[in-house]
N, C-alpha and C positions, 0 to 999 in steps of 0.2 A: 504493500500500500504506500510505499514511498513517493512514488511518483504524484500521489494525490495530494491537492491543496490541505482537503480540511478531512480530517478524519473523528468520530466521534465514537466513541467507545465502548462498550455496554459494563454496564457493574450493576445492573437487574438484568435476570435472562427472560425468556418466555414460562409463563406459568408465574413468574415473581419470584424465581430462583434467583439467588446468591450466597457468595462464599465468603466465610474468614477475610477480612485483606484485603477485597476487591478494590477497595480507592486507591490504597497502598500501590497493587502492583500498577494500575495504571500509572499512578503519575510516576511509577519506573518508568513504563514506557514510554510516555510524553517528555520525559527527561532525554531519552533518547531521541527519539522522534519529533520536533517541532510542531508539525504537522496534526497531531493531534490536538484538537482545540477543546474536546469539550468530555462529558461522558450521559451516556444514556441509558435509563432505568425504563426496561419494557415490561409489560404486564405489570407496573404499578399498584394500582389498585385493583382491590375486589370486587366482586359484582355486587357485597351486600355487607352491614360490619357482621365481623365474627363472633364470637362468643363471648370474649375481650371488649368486642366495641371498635377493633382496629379497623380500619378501610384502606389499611394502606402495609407496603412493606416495611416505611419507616414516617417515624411521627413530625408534625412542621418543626419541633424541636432539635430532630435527629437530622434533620435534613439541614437545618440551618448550622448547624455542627460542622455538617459533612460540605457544606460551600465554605469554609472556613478551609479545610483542607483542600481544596482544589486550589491551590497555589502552588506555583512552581517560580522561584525566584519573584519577578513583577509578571510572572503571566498568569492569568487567569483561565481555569475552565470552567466551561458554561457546563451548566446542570441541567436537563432534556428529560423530560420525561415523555411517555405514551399515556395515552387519554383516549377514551372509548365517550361514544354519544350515550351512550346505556348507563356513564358514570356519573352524570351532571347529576344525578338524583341525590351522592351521596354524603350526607351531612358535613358540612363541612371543608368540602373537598376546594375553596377557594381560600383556606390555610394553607394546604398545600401548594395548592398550583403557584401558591405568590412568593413561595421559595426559588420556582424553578426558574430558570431564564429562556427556556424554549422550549415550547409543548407540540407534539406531533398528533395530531387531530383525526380518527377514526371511527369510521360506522360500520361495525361486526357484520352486522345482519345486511342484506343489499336491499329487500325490499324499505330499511329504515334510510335508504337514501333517496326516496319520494320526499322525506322531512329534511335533509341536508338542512336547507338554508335555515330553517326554525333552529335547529340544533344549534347549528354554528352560528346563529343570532345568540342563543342563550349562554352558549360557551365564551362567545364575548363579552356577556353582560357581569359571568362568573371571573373572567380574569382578564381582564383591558387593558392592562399593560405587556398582559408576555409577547415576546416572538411568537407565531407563530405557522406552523406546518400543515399541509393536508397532506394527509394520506389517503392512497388510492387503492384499494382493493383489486387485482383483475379476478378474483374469484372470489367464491359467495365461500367465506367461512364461517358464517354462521349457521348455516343451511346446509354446508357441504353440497354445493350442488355450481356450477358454472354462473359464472356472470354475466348476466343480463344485458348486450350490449348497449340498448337503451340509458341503464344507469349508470354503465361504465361511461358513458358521452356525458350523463348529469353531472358527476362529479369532476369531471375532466373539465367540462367548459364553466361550472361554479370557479374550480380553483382558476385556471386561466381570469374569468373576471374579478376573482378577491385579488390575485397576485399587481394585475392593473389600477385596483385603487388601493392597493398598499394594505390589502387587510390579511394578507399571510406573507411569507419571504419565501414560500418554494411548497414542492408538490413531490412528496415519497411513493413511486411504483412496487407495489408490491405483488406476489413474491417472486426473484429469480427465479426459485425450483419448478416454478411453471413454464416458465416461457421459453419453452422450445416443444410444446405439447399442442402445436397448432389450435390454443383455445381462440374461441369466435372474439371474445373481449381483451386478450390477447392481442390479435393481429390487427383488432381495430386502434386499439389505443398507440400500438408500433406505428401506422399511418401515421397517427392524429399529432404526436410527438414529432415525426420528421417533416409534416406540416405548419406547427407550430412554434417548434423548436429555434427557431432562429430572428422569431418576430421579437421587436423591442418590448421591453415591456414600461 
C-alpha cells in the first residue's frame, strides 16, 4: 500500500472484533508508513444496547482516550468510524459520533435505500459537524440477495449530488470480493464511475 496517498487502518474489524494493542501496533505502522492518516473502527455499534446498556464497542469516554493517543510526533490520526441507517435509533449514539472525525454512512438492507435521503437528513441532524462518507453497497446484504440496479443508481446519483454541494467528501464501493462475478449492479455502477469519474466536482 505504499504507493497510496492516504491509507486508513482498521482497529475495529467486522462483527466489532478487536485485539489487545490495536492502536499500539498501528501507530507502529504509521510511524513507518506516513501515508497512513487515520484508523477505522467497522461494525461499531450494535443493533440494540446489551444487557450492560452498551451500544457500542467502546464508551464517548474510551474513545476520547483513544484520540489522545492517535499522535505521532505533530501528526494527527483521524478517528473513522462505520455507521448503519438502522443505528440513528440508538440512545445516545450522537456522544459518540462527536468523538469521531469521519463517519462512513451505510444502508444494510437495499430496499431501506427508497429512504436514503430521510436517513441521511437525520444522520445530519445527529452529527453536523463530522466529515462525512457514503457508502455504497453493490449487493443487498441485508437480504442476501443481489442489488437492485434501480437502487444501486439511487445511491450512486444521491452521493454524486451531496458530494457537489459539499454534504459528504467521497463515496466507499463496496465489496471487492464481488466484483468480478458479473453482478447486474456491479457492471452498472463500473459504467457509471468511468462516466463520472472525471467530472469536476
Amino acid at each position: 500500500m505504499s504507493p497510496l496517498k492516504r491509507v486508513i487502518w482498521s482497529i475495529v474489524g467486522s462483527g466489532g472484533q478487536t485485539e489487545a494493542n490495536e492502536v499500539e501496533a498501528v501507530l507502529e505502522l504509521a510511524r513507518s508508513f506516513p501515508n497512513i492518516c487515520g484508523v477505522h473502527m467497522d461494525d461499531f455499534f450494535k443493533n440494540k444496547p446489551d444487557e450492560n446498556g452498551r451500544i457500542a464497542v467502546y464508551t464517548p469516554s474510551e474513545l476520547r482516550s483513544m484520540k489522545q493517543q492517535l499522535m505521532i510526533d505533530d501528526r494527527k490520526l483521524d478517528l473513522w468510524v462505520t455507521l448503519y441507517g438502522h443505528n440513528l435509533g440508538l440512545p445516545n449514539i450522537d456522544k459518540y459520533l462527536e468523538q469521531c472525525d469521519a463517519i462512513t454512512y451505510w444502508t444494510w438492507r437495499a430496499e431501506a435505500l427508497n429512504g436514503l435521503e430521510q436517513s441521511f437528513d437525520q444522520f445530519e441532524q445527529i452529527s453536523p459537524s463530522s466529515r462525512k462518507v457514503l457508502g455504497c453497497y453493490m449487493w443487498d446484504y441485508g437480504d442476501q440477495k443481489p442489488m437492485p440496479v434501480s437502487l444501486m443508481q439511487r445511491q450512486c446519483e444521491f452521493g454524486l449530488k451531496w458530494l457537489r454541494e459539499g454534504r459528504i467528501e467521497g463515496m466507499i464501493f463496496l465489496a471487492s470480493c464481488i466484483c468480478d462475478l458479473e453482478l447486474e449492479a456491479v457492471e452498472w455502477t463500473r459504467k457509471w464511475i468511468q462516466e463520472v469519474g472525471e467530472k469536476d466536482i
